[in-house]
N, CA, C and O atoms as a MOPAC input file, in Angstrom:
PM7 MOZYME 1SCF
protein

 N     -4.53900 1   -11.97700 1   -12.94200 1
 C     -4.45200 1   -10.71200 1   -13.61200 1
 C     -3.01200 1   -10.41200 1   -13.99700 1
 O     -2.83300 1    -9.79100 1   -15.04500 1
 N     -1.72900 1   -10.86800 1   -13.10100 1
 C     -0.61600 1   -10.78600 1   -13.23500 1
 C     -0.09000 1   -11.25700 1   -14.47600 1
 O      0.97900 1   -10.77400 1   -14.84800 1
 N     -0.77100 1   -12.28900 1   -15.32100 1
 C     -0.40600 1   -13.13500 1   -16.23500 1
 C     -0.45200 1   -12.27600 1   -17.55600 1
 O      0.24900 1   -12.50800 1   -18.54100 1
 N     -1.58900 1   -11.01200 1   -17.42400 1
 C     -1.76800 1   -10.44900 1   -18.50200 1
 C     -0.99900 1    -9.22500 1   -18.61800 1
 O     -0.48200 1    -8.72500 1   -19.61700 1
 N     -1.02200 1    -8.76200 1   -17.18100 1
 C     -0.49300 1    -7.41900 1   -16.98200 1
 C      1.29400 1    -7.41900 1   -17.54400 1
 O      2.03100 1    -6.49500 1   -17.88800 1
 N      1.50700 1    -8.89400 1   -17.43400 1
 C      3.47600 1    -8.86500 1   -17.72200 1
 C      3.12500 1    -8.78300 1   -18.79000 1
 O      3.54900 1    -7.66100 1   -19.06600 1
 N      2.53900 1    -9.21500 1   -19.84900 1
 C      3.12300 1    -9.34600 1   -21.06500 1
 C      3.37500 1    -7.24400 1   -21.86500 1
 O      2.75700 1    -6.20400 1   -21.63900 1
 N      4.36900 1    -7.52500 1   -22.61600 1
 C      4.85700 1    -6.56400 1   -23.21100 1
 C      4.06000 1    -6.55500 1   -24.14700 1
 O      3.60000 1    -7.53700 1   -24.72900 1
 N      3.63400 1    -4.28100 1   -24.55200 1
 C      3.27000 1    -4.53600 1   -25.43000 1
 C      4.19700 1    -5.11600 1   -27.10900 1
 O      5.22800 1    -4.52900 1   -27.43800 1
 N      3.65100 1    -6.23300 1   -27.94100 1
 C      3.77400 1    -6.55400 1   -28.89300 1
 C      3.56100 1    -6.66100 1   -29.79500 1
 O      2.46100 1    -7.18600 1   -29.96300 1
 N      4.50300 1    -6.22000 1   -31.35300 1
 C      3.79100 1    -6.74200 1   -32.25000 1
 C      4.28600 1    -7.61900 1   -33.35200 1
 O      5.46100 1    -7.59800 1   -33.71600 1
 N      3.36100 1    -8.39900 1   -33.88400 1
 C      3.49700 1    -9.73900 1   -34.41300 1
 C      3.42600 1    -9.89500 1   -35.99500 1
 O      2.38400 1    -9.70700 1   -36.62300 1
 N      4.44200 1   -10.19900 1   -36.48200 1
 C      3.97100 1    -9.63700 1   -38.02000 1
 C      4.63200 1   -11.36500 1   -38.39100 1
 O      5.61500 1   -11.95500 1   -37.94200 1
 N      3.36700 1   -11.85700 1   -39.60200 1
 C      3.70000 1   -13.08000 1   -39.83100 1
 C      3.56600 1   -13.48500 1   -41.66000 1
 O      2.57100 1   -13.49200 1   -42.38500 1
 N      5.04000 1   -13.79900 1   -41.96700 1
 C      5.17400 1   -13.58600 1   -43.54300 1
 C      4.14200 1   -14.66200 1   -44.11500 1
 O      4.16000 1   -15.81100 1   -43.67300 1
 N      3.15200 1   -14.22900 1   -45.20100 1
 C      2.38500 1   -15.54100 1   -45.42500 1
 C      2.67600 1   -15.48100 1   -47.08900 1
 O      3.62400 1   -14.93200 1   -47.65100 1
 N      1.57600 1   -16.20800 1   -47.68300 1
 C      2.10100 1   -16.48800 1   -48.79200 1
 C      1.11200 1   -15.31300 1   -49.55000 1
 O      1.17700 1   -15.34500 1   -50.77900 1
 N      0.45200 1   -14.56200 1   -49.12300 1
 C     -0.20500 1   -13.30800 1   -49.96000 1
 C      0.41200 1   -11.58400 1   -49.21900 1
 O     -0.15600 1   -10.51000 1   -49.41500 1
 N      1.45600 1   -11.75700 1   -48.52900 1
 C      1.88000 1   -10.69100 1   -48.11900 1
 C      1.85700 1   -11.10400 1   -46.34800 1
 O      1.74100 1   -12.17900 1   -45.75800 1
 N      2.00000 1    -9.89900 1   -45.95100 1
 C      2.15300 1    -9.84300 1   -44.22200 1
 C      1.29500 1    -9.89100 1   -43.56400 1
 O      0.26000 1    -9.36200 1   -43.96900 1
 N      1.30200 1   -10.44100 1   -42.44800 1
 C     -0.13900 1    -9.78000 1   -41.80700 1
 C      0.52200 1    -9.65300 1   -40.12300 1
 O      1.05400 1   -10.48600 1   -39.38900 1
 N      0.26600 1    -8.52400 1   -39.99300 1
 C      0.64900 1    -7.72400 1   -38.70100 1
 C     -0.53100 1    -7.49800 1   -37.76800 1
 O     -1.53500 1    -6.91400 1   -38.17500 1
 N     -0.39700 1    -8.06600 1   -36.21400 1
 C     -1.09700 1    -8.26600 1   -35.65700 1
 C     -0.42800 1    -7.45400 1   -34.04500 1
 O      0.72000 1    -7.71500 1   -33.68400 1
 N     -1.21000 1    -6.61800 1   -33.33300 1
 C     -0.81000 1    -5.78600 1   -32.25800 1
 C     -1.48700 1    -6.52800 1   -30.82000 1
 O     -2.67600 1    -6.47100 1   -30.50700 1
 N     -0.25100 1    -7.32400 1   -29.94700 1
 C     -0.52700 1    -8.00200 1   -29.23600 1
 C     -0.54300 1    -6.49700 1   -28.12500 1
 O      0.36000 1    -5.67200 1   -28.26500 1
 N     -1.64900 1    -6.27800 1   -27.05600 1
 C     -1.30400 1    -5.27600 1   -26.32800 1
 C     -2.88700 1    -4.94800 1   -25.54900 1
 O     -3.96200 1    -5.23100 1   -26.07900 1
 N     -2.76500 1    -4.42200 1   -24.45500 1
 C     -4.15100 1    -4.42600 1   -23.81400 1
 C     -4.50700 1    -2.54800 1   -24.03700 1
 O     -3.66400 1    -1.65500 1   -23.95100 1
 N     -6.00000 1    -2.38000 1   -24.33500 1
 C     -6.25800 1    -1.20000 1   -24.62500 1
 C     -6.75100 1    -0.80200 1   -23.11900 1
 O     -7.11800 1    -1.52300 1   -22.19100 1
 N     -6.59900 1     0.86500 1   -23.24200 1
 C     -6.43300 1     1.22500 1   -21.87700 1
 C     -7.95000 1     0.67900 1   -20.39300 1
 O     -7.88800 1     0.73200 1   -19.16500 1
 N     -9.23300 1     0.16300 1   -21.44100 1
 C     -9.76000 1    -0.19300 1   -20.58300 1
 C     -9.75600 1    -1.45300 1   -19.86900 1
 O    -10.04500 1    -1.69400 1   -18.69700 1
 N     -9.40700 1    -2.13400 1   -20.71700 1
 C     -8.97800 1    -4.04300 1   -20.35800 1
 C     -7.61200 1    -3.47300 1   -19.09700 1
 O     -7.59900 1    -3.80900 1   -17.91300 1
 N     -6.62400 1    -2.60500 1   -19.74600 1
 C     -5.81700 1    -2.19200 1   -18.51800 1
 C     -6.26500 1    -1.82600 1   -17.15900 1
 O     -5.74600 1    -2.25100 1   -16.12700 1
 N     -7.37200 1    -0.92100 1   -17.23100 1
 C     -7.96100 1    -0.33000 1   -16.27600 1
 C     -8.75200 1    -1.57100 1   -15.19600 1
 O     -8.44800 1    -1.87300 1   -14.04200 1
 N     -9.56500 1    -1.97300 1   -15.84900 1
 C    -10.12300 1    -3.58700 1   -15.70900 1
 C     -9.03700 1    -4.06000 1   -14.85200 1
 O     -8.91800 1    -3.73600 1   -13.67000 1
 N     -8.29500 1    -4.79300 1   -15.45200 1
 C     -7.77400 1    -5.96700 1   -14.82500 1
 C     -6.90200 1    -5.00900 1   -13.65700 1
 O     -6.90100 1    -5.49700 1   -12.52700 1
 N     -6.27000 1    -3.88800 1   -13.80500 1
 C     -5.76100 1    -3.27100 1   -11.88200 1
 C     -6.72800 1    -3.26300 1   -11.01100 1
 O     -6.55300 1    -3.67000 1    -9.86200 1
 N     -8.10300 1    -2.70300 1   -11.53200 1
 C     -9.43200 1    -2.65000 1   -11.16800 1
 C     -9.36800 1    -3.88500 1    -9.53900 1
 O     -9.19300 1    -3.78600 1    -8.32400 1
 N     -9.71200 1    -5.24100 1   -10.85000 1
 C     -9.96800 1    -6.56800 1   -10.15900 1
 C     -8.28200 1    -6.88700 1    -9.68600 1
 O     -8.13300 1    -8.09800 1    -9.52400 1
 N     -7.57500 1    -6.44900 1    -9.54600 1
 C     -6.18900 1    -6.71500 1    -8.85800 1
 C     -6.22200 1    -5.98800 1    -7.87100 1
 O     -5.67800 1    -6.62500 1    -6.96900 1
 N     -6.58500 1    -4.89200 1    -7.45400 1
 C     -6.55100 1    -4.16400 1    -6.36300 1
 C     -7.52200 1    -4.74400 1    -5.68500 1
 O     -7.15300 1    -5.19200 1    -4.60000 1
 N     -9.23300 1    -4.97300 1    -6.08800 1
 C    -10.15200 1    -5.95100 1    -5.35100 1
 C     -9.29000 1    -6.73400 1    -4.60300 1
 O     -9.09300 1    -6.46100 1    -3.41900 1
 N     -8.76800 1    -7.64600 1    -5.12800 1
 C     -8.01900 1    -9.13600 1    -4.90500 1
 C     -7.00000 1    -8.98200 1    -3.58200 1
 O     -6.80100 1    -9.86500 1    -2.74700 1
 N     -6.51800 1    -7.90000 1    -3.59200 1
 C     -5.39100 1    -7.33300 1    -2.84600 1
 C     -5.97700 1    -6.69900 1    -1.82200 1
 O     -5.39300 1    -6.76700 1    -0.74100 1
 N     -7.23600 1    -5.94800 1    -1.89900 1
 C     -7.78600 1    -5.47200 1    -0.30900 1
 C     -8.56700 1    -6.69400 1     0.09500 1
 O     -8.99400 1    -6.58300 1     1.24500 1
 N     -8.90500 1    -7.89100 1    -0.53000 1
 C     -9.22400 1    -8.66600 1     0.08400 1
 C     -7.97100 1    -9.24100 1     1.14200 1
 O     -8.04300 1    -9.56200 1     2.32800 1
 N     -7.12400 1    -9.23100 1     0.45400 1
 C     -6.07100 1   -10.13600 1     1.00100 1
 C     -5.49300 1    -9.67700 1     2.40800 1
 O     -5.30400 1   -10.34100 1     3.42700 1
 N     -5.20500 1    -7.92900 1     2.06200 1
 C     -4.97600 1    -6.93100 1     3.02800 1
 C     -5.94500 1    -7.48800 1     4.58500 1
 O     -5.40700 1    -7.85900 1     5.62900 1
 N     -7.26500 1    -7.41300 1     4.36700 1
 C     -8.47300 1    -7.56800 1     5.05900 1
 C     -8.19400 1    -9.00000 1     5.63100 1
 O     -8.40000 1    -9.11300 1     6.83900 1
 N     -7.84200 1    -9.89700 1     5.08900 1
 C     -7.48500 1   -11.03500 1     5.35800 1
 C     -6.27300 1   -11.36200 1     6.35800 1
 O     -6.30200 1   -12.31800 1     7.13300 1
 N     -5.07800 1   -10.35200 1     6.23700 1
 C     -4.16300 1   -10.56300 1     7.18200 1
 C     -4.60900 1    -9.94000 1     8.45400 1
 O     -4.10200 1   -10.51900 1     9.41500 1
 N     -5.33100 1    -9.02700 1     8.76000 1
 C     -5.27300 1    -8.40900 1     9.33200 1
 C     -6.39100 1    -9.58300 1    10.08400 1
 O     -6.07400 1   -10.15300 1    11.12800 1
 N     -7.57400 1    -9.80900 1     9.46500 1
 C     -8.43600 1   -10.98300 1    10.27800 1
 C     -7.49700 1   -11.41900 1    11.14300 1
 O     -7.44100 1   -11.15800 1    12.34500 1
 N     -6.38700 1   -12.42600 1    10.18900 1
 C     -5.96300 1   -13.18500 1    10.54500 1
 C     -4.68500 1   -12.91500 1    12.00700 1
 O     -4.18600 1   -13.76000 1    12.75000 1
 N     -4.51600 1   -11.61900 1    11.97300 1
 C     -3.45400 1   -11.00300 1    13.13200 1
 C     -4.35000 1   -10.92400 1    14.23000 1
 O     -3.91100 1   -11.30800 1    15.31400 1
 N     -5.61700 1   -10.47000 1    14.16800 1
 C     -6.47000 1   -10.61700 1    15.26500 1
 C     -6.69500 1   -12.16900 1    15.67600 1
 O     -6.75900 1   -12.38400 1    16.88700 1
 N     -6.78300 1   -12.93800 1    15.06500 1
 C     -7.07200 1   -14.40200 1    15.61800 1
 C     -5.79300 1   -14.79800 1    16.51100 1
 O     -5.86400 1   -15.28900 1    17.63800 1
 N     -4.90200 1   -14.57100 1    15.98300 1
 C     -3.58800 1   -15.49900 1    16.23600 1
 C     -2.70800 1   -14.73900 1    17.64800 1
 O     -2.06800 1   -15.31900 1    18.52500 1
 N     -3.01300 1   -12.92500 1    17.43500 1
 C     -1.81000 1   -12.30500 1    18.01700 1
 C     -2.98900 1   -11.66800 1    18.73300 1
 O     -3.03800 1   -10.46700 1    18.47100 1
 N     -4.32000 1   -12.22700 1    19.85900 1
 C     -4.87200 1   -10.86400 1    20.44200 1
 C     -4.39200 1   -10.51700 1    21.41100 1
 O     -5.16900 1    -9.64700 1    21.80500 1
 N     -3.41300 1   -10.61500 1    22.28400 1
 C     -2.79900 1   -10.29100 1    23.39700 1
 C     -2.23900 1    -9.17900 1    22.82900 1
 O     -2.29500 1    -8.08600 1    23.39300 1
 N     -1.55400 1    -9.38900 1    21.47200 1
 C     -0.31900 1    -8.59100 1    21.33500 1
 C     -0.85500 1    -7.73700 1    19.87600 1
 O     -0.03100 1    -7.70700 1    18.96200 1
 N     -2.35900 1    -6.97000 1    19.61400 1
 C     -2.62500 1    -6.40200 1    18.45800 1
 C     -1.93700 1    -5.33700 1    17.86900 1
 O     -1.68200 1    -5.23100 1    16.66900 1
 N     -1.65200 1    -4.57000 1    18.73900 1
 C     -1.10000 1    -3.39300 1    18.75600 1
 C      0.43200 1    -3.68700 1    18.10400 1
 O      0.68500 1    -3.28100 1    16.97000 1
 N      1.42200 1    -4.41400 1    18.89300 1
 C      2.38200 1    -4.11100 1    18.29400 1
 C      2.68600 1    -5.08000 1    16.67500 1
 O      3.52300 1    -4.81300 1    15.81300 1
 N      1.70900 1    -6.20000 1    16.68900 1
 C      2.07000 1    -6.61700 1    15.39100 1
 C      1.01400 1    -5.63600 1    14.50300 1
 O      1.49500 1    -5.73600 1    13.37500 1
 N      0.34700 1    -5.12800 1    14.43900 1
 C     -0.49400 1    -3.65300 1    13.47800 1
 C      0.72200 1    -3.38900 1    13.19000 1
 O      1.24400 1    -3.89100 1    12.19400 1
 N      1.57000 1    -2.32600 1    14.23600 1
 C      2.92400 1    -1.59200 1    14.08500 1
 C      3.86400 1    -2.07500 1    13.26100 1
 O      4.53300 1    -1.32800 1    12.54700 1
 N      4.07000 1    -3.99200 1    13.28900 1
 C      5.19600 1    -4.62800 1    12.24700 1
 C      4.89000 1    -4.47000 1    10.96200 1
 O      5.63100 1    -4.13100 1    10.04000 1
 N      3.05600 1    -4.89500 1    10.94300 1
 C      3.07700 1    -4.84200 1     9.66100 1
 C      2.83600 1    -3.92700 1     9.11000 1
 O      3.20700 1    -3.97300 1     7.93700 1
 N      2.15900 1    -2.67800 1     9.52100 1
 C      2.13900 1    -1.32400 1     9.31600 1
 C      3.73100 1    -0.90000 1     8.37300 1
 O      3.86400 1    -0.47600 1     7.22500 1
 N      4.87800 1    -1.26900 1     9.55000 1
 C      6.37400 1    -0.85000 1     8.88800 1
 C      6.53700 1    -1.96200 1     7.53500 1
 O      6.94800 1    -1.94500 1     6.37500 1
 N      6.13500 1    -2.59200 1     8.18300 1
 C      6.34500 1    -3.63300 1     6.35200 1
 C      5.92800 1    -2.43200 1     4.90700 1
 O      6.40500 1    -1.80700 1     3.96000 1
 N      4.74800 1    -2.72700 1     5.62400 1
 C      3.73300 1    -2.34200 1     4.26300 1
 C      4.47700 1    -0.88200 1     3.75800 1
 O      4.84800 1    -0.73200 1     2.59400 1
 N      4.65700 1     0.30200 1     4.94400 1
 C      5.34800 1     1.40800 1     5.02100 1
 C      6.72700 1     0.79100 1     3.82700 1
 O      6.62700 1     1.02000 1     2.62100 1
 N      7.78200 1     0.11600 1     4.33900 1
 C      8.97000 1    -0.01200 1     3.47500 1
 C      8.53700 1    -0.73300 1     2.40300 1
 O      9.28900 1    -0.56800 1     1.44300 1
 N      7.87400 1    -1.26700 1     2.24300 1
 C      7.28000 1    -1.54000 1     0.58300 1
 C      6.95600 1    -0.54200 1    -0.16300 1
 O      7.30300 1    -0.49700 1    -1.34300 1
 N      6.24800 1     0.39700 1     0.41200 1
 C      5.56700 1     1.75400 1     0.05000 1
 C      6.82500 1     2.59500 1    -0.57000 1
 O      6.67700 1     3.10100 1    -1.68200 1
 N      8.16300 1     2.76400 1     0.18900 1
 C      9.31500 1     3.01900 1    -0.03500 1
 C     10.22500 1     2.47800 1    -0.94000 1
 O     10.72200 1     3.08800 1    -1.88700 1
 N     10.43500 1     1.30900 1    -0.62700 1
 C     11.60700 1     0.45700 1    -1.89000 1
 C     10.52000 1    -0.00600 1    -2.93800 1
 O     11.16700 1     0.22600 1    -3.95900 1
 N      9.82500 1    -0.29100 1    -3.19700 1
 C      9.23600 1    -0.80000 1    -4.32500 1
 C      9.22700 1     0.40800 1    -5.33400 1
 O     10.30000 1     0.40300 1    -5.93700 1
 N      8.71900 1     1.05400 1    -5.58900 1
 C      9.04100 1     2.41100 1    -6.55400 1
 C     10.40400 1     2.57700 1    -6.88700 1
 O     10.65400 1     2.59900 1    -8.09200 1
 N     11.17000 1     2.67600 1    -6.23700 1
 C     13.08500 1     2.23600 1    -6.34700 1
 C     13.02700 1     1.22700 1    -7.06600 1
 O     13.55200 1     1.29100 1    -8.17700 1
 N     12.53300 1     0.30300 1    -6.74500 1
 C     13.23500 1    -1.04400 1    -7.50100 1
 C     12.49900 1    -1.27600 1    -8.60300 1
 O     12.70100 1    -2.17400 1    -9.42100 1
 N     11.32500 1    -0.16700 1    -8.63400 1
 C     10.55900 1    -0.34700 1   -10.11000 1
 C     11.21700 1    -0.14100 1   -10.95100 1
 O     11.41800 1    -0.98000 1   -11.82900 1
 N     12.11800 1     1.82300 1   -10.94300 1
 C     13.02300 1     2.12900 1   -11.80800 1
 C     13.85800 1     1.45600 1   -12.07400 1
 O     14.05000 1     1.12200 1   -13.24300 1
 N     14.69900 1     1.00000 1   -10.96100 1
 C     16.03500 1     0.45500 1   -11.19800 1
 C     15.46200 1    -0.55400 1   -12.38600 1
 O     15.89400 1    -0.37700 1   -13.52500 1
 N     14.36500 1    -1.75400 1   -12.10700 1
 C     14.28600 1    -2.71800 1   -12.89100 1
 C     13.95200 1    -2.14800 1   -14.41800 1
 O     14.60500 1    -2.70600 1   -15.30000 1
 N     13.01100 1    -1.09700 1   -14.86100 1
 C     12.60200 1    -0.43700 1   -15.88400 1
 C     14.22600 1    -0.02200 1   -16.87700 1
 O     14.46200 1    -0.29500 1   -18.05400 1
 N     15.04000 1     0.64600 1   -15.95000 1
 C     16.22500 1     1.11500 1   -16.39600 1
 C     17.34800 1     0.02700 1   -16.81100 1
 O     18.16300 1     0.34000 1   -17.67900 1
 N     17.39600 1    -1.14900 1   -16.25000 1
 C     17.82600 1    -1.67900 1   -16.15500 1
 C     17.58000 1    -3.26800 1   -17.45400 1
 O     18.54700 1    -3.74000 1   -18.05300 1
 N     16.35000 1    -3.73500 1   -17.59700 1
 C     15.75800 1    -4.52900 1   -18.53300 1
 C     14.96600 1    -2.90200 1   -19.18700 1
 O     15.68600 1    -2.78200 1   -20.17700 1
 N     14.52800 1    -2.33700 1   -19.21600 1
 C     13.34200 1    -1.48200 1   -20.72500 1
 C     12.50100 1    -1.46500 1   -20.75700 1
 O     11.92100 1    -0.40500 1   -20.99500 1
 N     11.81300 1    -2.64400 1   -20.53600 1
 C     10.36000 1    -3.04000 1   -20.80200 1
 C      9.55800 1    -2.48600 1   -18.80400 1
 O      9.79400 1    -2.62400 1   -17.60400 1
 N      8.48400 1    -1.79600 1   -19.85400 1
 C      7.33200 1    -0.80300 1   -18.52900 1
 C      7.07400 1    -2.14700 1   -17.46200 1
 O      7.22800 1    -2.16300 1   -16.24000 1
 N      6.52400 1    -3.51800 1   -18.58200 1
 C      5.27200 1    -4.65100 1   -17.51300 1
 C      6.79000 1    -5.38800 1   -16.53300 1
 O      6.52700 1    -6.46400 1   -15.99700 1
 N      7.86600 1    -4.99900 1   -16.37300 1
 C      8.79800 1    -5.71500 1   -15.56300 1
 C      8.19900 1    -5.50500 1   -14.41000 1
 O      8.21600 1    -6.36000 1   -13.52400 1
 N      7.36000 1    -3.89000 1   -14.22700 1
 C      6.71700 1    -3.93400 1   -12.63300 1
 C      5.53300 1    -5.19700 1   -12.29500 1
 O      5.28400 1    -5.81200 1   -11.25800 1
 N      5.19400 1    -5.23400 1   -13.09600 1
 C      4.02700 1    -6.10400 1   -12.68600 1
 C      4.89200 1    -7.41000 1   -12.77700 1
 O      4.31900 1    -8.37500 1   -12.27300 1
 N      6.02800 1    -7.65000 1   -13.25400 1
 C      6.52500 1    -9.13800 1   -13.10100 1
 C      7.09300 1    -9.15300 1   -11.36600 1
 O      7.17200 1   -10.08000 1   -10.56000 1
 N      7.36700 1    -7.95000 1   -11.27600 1
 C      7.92200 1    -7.82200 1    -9.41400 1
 C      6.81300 1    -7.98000 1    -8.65400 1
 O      6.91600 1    -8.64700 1    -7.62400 1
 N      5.74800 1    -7.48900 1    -8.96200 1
 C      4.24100 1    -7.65700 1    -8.28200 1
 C      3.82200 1    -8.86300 1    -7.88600 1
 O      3.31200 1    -9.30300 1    -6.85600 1
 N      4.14300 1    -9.30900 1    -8.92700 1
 C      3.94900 1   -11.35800 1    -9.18000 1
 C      4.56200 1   -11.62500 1    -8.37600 1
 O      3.94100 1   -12.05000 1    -7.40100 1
 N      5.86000 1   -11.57000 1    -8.26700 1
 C      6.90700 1   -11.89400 1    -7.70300 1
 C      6.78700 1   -12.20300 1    -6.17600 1
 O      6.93800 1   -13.29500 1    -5.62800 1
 N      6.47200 1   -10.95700 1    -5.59300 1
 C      6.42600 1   -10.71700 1    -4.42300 1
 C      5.12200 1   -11.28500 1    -3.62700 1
 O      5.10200 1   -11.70400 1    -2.47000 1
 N      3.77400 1   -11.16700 1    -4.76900 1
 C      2.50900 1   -11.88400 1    -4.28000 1
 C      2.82800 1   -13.12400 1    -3.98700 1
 O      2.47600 1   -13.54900 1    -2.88700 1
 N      3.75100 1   -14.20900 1    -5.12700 1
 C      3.63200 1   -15.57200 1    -5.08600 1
 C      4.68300 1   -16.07100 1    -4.05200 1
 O      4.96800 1   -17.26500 1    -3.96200 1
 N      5.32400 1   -14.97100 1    -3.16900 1
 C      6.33200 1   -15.69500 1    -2.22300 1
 C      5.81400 1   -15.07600 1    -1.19200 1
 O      6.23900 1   -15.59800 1    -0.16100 1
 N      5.06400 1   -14.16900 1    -0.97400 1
 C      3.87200 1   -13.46000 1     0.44400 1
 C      3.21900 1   -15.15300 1     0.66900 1
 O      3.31200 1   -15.80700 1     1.70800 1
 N      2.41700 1   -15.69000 1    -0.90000 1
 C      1.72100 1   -16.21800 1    -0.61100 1
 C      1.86100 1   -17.77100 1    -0.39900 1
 O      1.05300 1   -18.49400 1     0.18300 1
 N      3.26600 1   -18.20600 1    -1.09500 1
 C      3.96500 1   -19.85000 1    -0.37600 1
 C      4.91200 1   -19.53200 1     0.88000 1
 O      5.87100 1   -20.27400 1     1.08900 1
 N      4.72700 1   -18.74600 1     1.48100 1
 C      5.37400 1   -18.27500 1     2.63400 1
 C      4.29300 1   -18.28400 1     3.84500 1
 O      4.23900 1   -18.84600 1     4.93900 1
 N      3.64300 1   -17.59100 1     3.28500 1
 C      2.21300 1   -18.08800 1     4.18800 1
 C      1.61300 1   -19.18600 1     4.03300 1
 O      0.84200 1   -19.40900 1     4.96700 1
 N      1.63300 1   -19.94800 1     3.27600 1
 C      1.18000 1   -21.49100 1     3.18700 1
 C      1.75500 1   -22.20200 1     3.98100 1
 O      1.10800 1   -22.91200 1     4.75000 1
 N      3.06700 1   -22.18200 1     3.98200 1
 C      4.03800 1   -23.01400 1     4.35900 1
 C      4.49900 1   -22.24400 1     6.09300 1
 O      5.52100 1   -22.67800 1     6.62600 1
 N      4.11200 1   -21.72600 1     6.43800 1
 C      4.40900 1   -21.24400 1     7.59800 1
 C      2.91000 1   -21.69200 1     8.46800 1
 O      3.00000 1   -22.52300 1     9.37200 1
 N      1.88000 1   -21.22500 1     8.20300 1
 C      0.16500 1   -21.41900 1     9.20200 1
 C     -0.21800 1   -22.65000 1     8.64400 1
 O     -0.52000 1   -23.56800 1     9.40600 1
 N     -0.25800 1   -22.84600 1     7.11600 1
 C     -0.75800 1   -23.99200 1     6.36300 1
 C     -0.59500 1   -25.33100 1     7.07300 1
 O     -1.61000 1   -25.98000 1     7.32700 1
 N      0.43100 1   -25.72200 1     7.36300 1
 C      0.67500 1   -26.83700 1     8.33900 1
 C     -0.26600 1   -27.11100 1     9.11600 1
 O     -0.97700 1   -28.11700 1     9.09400 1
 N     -0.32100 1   -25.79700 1    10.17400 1
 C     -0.89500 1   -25.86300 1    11.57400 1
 C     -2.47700 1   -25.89300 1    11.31300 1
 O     -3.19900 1   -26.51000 1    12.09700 1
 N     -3.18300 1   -25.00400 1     9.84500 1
 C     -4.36500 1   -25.31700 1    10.09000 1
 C     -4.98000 1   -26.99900 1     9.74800 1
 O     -5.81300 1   -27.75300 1    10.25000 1
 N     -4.17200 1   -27.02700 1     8.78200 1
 C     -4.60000 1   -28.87300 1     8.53600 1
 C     -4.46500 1   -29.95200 1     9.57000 1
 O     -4.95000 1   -31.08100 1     9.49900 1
 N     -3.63400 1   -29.37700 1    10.68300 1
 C     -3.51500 1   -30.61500 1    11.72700 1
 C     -4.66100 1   -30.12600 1    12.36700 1
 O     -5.44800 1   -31.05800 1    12.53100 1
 N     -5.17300 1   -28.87700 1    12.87800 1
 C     -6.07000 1   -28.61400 1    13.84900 1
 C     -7.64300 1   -29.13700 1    12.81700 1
 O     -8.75000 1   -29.49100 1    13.22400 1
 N     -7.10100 1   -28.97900 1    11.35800 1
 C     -8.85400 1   -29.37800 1    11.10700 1
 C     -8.64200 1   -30.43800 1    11.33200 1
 O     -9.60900 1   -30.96300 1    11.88500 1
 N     -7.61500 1   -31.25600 1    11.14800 1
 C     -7.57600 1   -33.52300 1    11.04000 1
 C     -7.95000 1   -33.38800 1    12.88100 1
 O     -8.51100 1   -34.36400 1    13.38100 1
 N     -7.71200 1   -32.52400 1    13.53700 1
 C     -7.80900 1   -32.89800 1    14.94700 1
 C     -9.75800 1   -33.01200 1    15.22400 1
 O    -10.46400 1   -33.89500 1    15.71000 1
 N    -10.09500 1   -31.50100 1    14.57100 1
 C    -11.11300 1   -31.59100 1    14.95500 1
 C    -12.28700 1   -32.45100 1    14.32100 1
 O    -13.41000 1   -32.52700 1    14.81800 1
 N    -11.95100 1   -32.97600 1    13.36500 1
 C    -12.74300 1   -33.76600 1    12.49600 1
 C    -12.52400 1   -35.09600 1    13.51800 1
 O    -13.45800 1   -35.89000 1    13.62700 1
 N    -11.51500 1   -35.27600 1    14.11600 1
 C    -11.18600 1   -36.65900 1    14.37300 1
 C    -12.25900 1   -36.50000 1    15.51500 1
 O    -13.04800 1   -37.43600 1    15.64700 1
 N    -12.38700 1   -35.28000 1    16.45900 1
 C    -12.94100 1   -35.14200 1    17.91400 1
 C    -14.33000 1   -34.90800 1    17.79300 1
 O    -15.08400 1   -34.65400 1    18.73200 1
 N    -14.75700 1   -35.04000 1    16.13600 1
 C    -16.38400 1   -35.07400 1    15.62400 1
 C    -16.66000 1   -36.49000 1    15.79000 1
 O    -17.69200 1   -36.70600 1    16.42600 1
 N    -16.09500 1   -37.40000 1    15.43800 1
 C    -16.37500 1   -38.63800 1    15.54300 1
 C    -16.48100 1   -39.40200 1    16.38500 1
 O    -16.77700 1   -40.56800 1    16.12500 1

């Protein structure tokens, strides 16, 4: 959804050989509505997903990692709106937020690959091996 949401609105005007033809690259407000729609889906899945995943890993200790990531989510809640403007004020263009959105999803999400990702592929090669 991120892919659509960056692009700026644009428009495209292309000299031909019978005059111009001007073309308005840009999403109308329901395709907008739509695609946050299925981005927010995507995102309480994910939400729902860490939290699974804090119960599997941390049950001794639920309570205080809730609390870490609780403050995470809290200072995101905080600096992200800041750094929306700053970036808006700073480059012009409105979809720069959704390029920070991206941003931040695709390093949440090779950060988490690369941190558990390891460990679940050895435990599945383990247990596949202890099927046999």
């Amino acid at each position: 959804m991120f892919i659509f949401l960056i692009l700026p609105t644009t428009s495209l005007v292309i000299k031909t050989t019978t005059g111009e033809a001007m073309f308005d690259l840009s999403l109308n407000v329901w395709v907008f509505t739509t695609f946050l729609f299925v981005l927010g889906i995507a995102w309480g899945f994910g939400k729902a997903s860490v939290f699974k995943f804090l119960s599997d890993e941390y049950s001794d200790n639920m309570g205080v990692v809730s609390g870490i990531v609780g403050l995470a989510g809290g200072m995101g809640g905080f600096l992200l709106p800041i750094m929306f403007g700053m970036l808006i004020d700073y480059i012009g263009i409105n979809s720069v937020i959704f390029m920070l959105l991206y941003g931040a999803t695709a390093v949440s999400l090779i950060w988490m690959y690369f941190t558990f990702g390891k460990e679940q592929k050895a435990k599945n090669i383990a247990a596949a091996i202890s099927n046999k």
